[in-house]
N, C-alpha and C positions, 0 to 999 in steps of 0.2 A: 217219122210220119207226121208227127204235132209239126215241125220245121217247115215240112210241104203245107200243109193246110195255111202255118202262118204266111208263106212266102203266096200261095195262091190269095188269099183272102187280100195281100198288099194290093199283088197286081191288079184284080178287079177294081178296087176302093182305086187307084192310079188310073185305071183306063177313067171308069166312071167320072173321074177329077176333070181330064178334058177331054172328054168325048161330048158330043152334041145333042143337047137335050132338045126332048120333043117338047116339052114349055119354058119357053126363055126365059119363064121368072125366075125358075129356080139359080140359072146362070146368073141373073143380076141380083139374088138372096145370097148365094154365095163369092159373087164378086163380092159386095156391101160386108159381107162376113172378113172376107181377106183383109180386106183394104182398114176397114175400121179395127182390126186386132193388129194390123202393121201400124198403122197411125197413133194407137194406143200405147204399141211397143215403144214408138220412136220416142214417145213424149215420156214415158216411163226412162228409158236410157238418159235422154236429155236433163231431165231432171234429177235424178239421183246424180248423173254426173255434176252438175251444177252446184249442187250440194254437197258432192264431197268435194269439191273445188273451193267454197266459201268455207267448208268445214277446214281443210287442208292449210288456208290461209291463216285463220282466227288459230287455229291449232299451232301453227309458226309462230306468230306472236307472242302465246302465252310461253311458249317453249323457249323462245329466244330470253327468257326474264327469269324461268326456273334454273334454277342446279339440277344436274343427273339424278343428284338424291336427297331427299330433304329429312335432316336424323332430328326427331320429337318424342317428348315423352310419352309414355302410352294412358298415362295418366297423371296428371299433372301441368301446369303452367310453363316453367322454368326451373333448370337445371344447373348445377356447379360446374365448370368447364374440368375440374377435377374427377369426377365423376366419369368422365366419358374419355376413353385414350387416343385424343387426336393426334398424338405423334404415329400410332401406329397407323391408324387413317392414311395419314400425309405420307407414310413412309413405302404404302403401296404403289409399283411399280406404274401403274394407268392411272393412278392418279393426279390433277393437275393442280388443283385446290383445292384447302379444305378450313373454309370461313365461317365463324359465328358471328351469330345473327343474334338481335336483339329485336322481337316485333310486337306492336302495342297501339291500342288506341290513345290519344291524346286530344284533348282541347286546344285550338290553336289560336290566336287571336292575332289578328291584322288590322289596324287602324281600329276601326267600331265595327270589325266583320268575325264572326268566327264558326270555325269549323271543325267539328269531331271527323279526325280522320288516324288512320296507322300510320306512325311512325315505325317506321324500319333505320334501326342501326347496322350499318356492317362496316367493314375494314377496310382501311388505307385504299389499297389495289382492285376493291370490288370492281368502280367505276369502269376503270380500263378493262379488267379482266371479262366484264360483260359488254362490253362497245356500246357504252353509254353516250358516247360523242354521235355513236351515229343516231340517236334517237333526238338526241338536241335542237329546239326550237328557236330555245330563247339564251339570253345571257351566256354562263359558263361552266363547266363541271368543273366544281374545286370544294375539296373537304375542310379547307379554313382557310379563311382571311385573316392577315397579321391575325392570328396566331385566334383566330375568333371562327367557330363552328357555322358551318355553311348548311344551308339545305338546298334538295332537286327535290324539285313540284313535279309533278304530274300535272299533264295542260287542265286539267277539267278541274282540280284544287286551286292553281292559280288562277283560271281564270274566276271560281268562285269567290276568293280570298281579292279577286281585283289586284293581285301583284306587280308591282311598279319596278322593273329591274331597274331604272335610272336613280328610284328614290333612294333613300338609306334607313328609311322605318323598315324596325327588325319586327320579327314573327315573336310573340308571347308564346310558350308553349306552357300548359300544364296537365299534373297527372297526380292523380290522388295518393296522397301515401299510403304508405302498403303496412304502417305498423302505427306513426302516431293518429289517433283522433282526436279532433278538437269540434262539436259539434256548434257548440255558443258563437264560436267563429270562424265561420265555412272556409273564409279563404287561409287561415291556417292548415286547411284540412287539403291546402297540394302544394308540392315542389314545382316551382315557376323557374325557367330558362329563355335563354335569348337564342333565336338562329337569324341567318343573315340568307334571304333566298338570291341564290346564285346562279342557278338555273331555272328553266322550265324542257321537262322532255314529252314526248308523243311517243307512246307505248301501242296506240290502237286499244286499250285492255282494261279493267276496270282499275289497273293501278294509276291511270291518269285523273279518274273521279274519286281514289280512295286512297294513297300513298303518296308520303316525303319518305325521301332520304337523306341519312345523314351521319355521321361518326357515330359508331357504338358507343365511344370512348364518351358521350356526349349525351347518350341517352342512359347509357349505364348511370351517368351524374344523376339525370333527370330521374328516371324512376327508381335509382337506385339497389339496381342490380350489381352490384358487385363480384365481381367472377361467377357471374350467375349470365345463360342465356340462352332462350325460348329456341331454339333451334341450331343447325349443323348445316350446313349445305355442303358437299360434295359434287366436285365437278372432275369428272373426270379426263383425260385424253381423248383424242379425236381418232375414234377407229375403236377405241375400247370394244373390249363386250361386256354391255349392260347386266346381263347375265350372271355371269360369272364374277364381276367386282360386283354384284347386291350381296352375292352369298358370302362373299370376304368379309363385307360390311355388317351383313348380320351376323357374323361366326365374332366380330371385332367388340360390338357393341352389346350384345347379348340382347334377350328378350324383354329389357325392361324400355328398351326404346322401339319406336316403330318407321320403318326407313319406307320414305314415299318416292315412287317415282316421277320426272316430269307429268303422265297423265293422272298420276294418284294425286297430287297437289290442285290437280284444277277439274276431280272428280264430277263434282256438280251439272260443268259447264260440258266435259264431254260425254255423261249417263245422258245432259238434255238434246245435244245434240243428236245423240244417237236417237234417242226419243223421237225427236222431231224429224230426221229419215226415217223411223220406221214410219209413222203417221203417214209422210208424203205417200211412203211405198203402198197403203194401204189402199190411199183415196184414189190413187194411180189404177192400184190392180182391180177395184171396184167398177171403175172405168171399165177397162179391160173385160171384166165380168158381162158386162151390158152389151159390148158390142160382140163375145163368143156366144151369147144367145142366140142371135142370129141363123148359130148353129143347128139349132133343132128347127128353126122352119124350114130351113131348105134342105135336112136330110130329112125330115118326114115326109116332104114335100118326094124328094128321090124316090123316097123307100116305094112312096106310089105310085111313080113313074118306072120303076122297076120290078113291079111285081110278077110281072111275066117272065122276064130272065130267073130271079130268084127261085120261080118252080121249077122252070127248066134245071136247073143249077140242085134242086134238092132232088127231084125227079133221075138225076143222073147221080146221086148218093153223098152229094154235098150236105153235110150235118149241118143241124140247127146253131149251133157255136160257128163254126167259117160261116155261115150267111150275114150271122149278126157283127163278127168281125168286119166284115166288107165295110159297114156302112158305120162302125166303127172307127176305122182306118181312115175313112173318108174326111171325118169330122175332125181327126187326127189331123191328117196333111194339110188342110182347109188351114187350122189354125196352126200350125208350123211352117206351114209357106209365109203367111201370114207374118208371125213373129219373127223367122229370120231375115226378112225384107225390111221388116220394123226395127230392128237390131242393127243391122246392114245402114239403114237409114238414117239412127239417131248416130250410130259412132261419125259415120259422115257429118252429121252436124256439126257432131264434138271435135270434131276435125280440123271444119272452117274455123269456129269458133277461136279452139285453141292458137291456129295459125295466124286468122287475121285479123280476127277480134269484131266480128260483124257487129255485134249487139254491145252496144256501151250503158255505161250506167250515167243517166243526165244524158242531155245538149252537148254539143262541139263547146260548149264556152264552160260548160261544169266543170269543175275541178272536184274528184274523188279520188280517196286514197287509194279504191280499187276502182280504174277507169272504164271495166269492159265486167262481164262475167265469169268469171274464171272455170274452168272444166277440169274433170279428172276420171276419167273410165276408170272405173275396179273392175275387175275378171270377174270379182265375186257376186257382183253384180249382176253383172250378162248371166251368168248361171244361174242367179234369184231369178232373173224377169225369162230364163228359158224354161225352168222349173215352172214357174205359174202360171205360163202359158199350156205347158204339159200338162197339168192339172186339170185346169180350167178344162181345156178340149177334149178332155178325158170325160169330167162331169158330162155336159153340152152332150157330146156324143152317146154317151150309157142311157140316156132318157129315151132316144127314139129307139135306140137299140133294144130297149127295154119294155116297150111299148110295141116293137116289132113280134116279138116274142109271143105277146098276147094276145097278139092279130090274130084272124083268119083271113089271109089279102091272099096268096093263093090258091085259089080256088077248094080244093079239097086237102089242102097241103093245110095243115097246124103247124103252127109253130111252138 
């Protein structure tokens, strides 16, 4: 019985939708309703896709420079490579690599220019093993010259530092000791080395404003870690499950170390992104809020235009709940026609977009490393922005509905 009622209450709230009203404002109050909750849609789709498209891209970047897994202590600076069983690491089937790392801030000095930046040590094979040739701008990826310690810039250190790959002026680097002090004479109070910058690379990432690389074997000298080192990285096989090699990994290492993954490493960067899509989603669906109001003029509007059917309709044993569903329903479909048109609309966008790249970033003469804007639908998405439009029309709707209730509109009929 409840099933008939809901199925009647659709069909009238349907006819009513496009049947012909005796005042045609109502028809252009709820045109104005449609069209501005599709249009709201479309630019809600558009932009969250857009966003997870620059998201998706920045997110490659950082990933293409991480290891699978990054083994730190849970407390603590640095650690004895004794301490920690890399053979058994290494000796897991998925896995492809498993290099220590030495990572640190350092004073660097270049002619009269200097810069506090991390130095990062790692091993022989890192270079190749991460396709550092294809980030290369400048000069060349090599871990020594006769026999003499090389560093890779980051573009945004060298270009600070004014780096001259044709020059032969070497890099000063220093780091304070970690056990003697000499106070009376500060510069007793750090270990000073020579690097020879051999490259420069373009990361996209903030390791171009804040990172050199360069031999462990070199900075071990320098800060004097001796079989001592701030980190593990784990890289695994292509296909691996990430999954299931964390839990090897932490079954391997025990609880005194804490194993990060690609997005646990660059935590910060994607809690802000995600931050910064919800906000959009916010300002979007606010939007969206303003033009479903619309909602309740043109069903109040209706409900007045209808109140001669609606006694007839209670007069023939239709309950006060199916009356008020009617124009319930109504306000429903308004803004569901609405949002799948607006759905409908923005994926087409993201369509063109993706395929031919209407909107570019700059002039035809700009050169950007991302040329166009880049797009990415998530399902999860369309189902956020289906849900809040559900919502929304739901609110919009229950006012007049609500409102109707407390009327006397026909005539001896209470609601």
């Amino acid at each position: 019985m409840a099933q008939k009622a809901h199925n009647t209450a659709f069909f009238l709230a349907w006819r009513y939708l496009f049947s012909k009203k005796e005042h045609n404002i109502i028809n252009v109050i709820s045109g104005i309703s449609m069209i501005g909750i599709m249009v709201s849609t479309a630019a809600l789709v558009v932009v969250l896709s857009v966003f997870n498209g620059m998201s998706d891209i920045i997110g490659g970047w950082f990933n293409a420079l991480h290891a699978d897994y990054e083994i730190t202590l849970r407390e603590g600076k640095s650690f004895s490579t004794d301490s920690i069983p890399l053979e058994q690491l290494r000796a897991l089937p998925d896995v492809k690599a498993v290099n220590e790392i030495v990572c640190d801030l350092s004073l660097v000095n270049y002619e009269e220019r200097q810069e506090l930046v991390y130095l990062k040590g790692v091993p022989q094979n890192y270079f190749q093993e991460n396709h550092f040739d294809q980030m290369l701008i400048d000069g060349d990826i090599s871990m020594y010259k006769m026999d003499q310690p090389c560093a890779l810039l980051g573009s945004g250190v060298a270009g600070k530092l004014e780096i001259n790959m044709l020059s032969y002026e070497l890099m000063k680097l220093y780091y304070p000791k970690r056990t003697k002090k000499n106070f009376s004479n500060p510069a007793d109070a750090f270990n000073t080395q020579y690097l020879i910058p051999s490259g420069v690379i373009s990361t996209n990432t903030n390791y171009d404003e804040n990172y050199i690389f360069c031999p462990i074997d070199f900075i071990r000298e320098l800060m004097k870690y001796e079989g001592e080192v701030t980190s593990v990285e784990v890289q695994l096989k292509e296909g691996a499950n990430l999954a299931k090699n964390r839990a090897k990994i932490e079954n391997i290492v025990g609880k005194k170390y804490q194993i990060k993954d690609k997005y646990e490493q660059e935590a910060s960067l994607y809690k802000t992104m995600k931050s910064e899509k919800f906000m959009i989603y916010l300002i979007l669906a606010f939007i969206l809020i303003l033009a479903a109001f619309n909602i309740i003029g043109a069903l109040g509007m209706l409900i007045l235009e209808k109140k001669t059917d609606t006694a007839v309709l209670f007069s023939m044993g239709a309950s006060k709940s199916l009356i008020q569903r009617v124009f319930i329903y109504e306000g429903v479909l308004v803004s569901a026609l609405g949002g799948l048109a607006g759905t409908i609309l923005g994926a087409f966008v993201c369509f063109l977009q993706q395929t031919f790249h209407i909107v570019k970033l700059g002039g035809d003469g700009a050169h950007y490393i991302i040329p166009y804007y880049p797009v990415q639908i998530q399902f999860t998405d369309i189902l956020l922005v289906l849900l809040t439009i559900l919502i929304i029309s739901l609110i919009t709707s229950l006012i007049p509905a609500y409102n109707l209730k407390k009327s006397n509109l026909y005539r001896n009929t209470t609601l």
